[in-house]
MIFIDO-378765 format. One record per residue: residue in three letters; x, z, y of N, C-alpha, C in turn. Coordinates in steps of 0.2 Angstrom, whole numbers, plus 5000, padded with zeros to 4 digits. Atoms other than C-alpha are relative to their C-alpha. Layout:
<sites>
ALAXZYXZYXZY
...
</sites>
This chain:
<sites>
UNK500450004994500050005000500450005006
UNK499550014995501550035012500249935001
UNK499850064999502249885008499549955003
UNK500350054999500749785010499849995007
UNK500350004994500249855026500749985005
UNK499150034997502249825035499849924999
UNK500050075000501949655028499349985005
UNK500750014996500049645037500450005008
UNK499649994994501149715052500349965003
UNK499550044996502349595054499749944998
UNK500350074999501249445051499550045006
UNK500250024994500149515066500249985006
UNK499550004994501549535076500349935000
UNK499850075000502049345071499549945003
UNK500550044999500449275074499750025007
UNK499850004992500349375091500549945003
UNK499550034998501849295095499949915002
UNK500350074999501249115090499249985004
UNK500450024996499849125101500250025007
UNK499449984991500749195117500249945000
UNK500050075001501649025113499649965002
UNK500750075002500348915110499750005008
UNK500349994994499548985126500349995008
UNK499650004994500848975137500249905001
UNK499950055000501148805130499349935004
UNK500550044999499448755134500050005008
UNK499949974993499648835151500249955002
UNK499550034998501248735154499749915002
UNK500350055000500348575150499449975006
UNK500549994997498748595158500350005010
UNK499650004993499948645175500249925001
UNK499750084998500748455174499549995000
UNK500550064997499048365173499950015006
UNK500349954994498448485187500549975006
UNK499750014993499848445198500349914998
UNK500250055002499948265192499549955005
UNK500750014998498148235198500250015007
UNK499949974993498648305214500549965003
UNK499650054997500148195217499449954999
UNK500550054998498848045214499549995004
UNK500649994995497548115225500250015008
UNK499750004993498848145238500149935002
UNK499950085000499447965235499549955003
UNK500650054998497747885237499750045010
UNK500049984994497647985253500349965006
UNK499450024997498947935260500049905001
UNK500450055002498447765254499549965006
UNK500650044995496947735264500350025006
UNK499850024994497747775281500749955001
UNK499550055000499247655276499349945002
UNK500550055000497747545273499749975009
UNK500150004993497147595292500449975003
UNK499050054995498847535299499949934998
UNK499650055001498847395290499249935000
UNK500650024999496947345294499949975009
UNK499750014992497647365314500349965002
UNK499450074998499147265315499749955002
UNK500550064998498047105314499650005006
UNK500550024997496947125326500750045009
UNK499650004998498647215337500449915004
UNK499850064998499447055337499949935000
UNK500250044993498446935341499750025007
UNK500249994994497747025354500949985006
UNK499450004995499647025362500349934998
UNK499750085001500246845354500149975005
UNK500150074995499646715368500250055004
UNK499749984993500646855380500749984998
UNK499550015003502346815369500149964996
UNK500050055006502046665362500849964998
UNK499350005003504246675361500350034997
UNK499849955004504346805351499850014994
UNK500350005006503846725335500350054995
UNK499549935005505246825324499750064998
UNK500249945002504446975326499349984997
UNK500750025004502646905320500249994993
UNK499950035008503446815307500150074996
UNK499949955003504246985302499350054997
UNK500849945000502447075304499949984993
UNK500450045004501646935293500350004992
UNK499449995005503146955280499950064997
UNK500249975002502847125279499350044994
UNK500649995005501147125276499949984994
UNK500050005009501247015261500450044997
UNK499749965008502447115251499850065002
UNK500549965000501247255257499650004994
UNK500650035004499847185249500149984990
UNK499750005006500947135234500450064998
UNK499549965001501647295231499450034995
UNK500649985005501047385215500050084997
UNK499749925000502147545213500150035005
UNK499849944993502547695223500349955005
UNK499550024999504147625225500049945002
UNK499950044996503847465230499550025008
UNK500549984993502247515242500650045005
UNK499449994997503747635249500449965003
UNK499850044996504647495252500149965005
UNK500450044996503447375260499850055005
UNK500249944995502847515271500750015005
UNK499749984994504447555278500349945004
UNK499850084996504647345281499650005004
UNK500549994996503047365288500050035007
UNK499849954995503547505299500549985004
UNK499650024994505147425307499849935004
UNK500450054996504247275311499650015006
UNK500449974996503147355321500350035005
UNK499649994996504247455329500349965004
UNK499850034996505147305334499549975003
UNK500550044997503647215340499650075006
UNK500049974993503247395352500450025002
UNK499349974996505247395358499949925004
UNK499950064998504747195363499550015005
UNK500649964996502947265370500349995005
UNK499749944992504147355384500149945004
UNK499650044993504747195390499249965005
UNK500650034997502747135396499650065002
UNK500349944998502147285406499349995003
UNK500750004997500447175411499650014992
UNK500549995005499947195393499750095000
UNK500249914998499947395394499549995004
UNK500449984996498747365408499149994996
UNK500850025002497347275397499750064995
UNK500549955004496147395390500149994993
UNK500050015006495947305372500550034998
UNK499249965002498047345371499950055001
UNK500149925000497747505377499750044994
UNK500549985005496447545364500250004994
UNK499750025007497247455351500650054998
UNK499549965000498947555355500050094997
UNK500249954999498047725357499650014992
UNK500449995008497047695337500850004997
UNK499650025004498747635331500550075000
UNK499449924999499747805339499650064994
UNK500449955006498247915328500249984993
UNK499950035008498447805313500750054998
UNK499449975003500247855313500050065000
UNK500149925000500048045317499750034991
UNK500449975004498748055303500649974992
UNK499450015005500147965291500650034998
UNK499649915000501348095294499950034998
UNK500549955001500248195291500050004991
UNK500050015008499848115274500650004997
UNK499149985005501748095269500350055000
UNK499849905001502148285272499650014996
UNK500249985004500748325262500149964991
UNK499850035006501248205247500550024999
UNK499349985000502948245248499850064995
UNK500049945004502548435245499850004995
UNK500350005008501448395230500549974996
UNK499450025003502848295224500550034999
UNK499849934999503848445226499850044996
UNK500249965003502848565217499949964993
UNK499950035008502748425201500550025000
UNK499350005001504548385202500450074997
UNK499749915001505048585203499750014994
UNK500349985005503748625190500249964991
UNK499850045006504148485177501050015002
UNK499249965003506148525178500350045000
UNK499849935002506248705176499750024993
UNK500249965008506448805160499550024997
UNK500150065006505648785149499649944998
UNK500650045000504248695155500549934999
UNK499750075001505448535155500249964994
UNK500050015007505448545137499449964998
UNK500550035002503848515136499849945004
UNK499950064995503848395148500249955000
UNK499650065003505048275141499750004994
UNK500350025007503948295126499449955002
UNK500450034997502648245134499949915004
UNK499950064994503348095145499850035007
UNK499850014993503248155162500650005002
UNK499250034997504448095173500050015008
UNK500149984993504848135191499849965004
UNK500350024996503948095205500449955006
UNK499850004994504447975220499950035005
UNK500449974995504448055235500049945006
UNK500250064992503847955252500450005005
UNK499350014997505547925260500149965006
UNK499750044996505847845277500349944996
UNK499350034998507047695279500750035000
UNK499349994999508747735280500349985008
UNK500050034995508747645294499550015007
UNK500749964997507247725301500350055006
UNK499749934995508347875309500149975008
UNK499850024993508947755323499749975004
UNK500450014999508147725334500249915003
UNK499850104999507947505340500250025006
UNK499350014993509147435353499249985004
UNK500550054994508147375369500349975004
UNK499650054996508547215376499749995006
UNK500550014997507947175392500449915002
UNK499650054998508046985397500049985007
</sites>
């Protein structure tokens, strides 16, 4: 009877053990999908105010075109970016085409400066003014994606959850990166 009950004991003690496991395993799991989900829900956030931007631009430059109908270059560049926007299917590309996006634009409001009758027209004003919010609210959204990309990334390569994790197949998150070329800011020419 000693015996039996020692042995009773130490398979409780064993099958406690495997369900702590199991449960922490189930935990660890469940925490990836969860934060997972949250990177793609920040992504699609994020998403539609790129979208916003990129709904603007168009209606931007043709309003100011027929004022610089010599500064094709920067159009073409607009129109270049847009399609590999549009064609973009991963993070990592979208990232890319967004920040092609983004220096274009730039260049095209450091060319702006040289036509100071267009500032005067309301529609540019207007358009200017939607286009300063868009970008605010993108900000916005890349800080907030980032972090969740942060809290995967952490979550999925600490011990031991990263075990389970590469069991699994997740893989680390891109984060939403500027340019490289982004820090500097553009030269301004005057002619």
């Amino acid at each position: 009877m000693n015996q039996s009950g020692r042995i009773l004991g130490v398979l409780l003690v064993v099958l406690g053990v495997l369900a702590l496991l199991g449960i922490s395993l189930v935990g660890s799991y469940n925490s990836f999908v969860r934060l997972s989900q949250q990177v793609d829900s920040q992504f699609a956030n994020l998403e539609a105010r790129l979208q916003r931007r990129f709904d603007l631009i168009p209606n931007l430059v043709e309003t100011v075109r027929g004022h610089m109908a010599h500064e094709q270059e920067v159009f073409g560049n607009i129109a270049e970016a847009r399609a590999r926007m549009a064609g973009a299917r991963t993070v990592d590309e979208r990232v890319a085409a967004t920040n092609q996006l983004e220096g274009a634009l730039s260049r095209l409001l450091v060319v702006m400066e040289n036509y100071p009758q267009l500032k005067a027209q309301e529609s540019v004003a207007r358009l200017m003014d939607e286009l300063a919010g868009t970008e605010n609210r993108i900000a916005v959204e890349r800080d907030n994606f980032n972090a969740v990309v942060q809290q995967y990334n952490t979550r999925i390569k600490s011990f031991p959850a990263v075990i389970l994790a590469n069991m699994f197949g997740y893989e680390p998150r891109t984060y939403f990166q500027a340019d490289p070329g982004a820090q500097q800011a553009p030269r301004v020419t005057f002619p």
